[in-house]
C-alpha positions as CSV (number, residue, x, y, z in Angstrom):
1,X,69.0,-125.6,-6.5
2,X,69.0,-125.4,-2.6
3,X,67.2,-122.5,-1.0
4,X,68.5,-121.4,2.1
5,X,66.3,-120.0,4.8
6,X,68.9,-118.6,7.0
7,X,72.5,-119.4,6.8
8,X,73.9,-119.4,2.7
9,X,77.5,-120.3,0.8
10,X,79.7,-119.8,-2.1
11,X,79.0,-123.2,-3.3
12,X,76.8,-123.4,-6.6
13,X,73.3,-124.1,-6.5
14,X,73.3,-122.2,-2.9
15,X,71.1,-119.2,-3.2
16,X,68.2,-117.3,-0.3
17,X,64.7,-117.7,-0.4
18,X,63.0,-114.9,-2.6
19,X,62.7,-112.0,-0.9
20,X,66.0,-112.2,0.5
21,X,70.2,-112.3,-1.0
22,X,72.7,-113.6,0.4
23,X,74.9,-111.2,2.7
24,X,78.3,-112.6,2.6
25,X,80.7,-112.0,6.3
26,X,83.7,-110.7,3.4
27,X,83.9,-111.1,-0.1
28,X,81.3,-112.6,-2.6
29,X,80.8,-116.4,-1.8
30,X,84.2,-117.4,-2.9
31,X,85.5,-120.7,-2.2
32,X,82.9,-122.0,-0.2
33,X,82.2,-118.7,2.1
34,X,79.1,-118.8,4.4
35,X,76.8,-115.8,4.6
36,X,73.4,-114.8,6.0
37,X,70.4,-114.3,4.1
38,X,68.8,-111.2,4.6
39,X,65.8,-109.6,2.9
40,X,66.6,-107.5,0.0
41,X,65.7,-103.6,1.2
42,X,62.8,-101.8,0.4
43,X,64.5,-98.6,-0.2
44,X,67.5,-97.1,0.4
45,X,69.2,-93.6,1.5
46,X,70.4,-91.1,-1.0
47,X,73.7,-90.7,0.5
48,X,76.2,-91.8,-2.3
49,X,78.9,-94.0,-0.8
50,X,80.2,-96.0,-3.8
51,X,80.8,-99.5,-3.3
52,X,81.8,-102.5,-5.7
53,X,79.1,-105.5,-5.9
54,X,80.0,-108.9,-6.4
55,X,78.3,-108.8,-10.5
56,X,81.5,-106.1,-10.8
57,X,79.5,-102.8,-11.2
58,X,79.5,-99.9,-9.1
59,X,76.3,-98.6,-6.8
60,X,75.7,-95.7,-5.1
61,X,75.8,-97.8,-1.8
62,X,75.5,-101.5,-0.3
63,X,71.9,-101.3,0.1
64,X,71.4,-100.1,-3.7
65,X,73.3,-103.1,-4.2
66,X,71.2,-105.3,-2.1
67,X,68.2,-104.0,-3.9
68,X,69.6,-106.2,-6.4
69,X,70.3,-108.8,-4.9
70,X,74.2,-108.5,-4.4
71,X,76.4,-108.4,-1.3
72,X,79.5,-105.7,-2.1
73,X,83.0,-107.0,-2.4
74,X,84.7,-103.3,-1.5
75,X,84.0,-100.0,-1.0
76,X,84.7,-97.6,-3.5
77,X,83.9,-97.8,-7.6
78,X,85.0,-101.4,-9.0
């Protein structure tokens, strides 16, 4: 697998140095997108703005989804 220390894709095998996800400009990585890899938040606020991540479940925001690891593909419950 390649580990990207700055700039990531959608290709397989393309994934961010631990620490860090990969924070795609629109979408999930699909065919071939580039992102960025920034590091995965600490914590996060407790305002509650749905958003749909790119595994297909819901989180209370984008950085509860980051916590995980995922970049959001829209806002609003999947």
């Amino acid at each position: 697998r390649k580990i990207c220390l700055g700039e990531c894709d959608g290709l397989p095998g393309g994934e961010c140095a631990p620490g860090t996800f990969c924070n795609f400009t629109d979408g999930c990585g699909l065919e071939e997108q580039a992102g960025m890899c920034d590091p995965i938040p600490m914590s996060c606020s407790d305002v509650c703005e749905e958003v749909c991540a790119c595994d297909g479940n819901t989180y209370c925001n984008a950085c509860e989804a980051a916590r995980r690891g995922l970049d959001f593909v829209s806002v609003g419950p999947c």
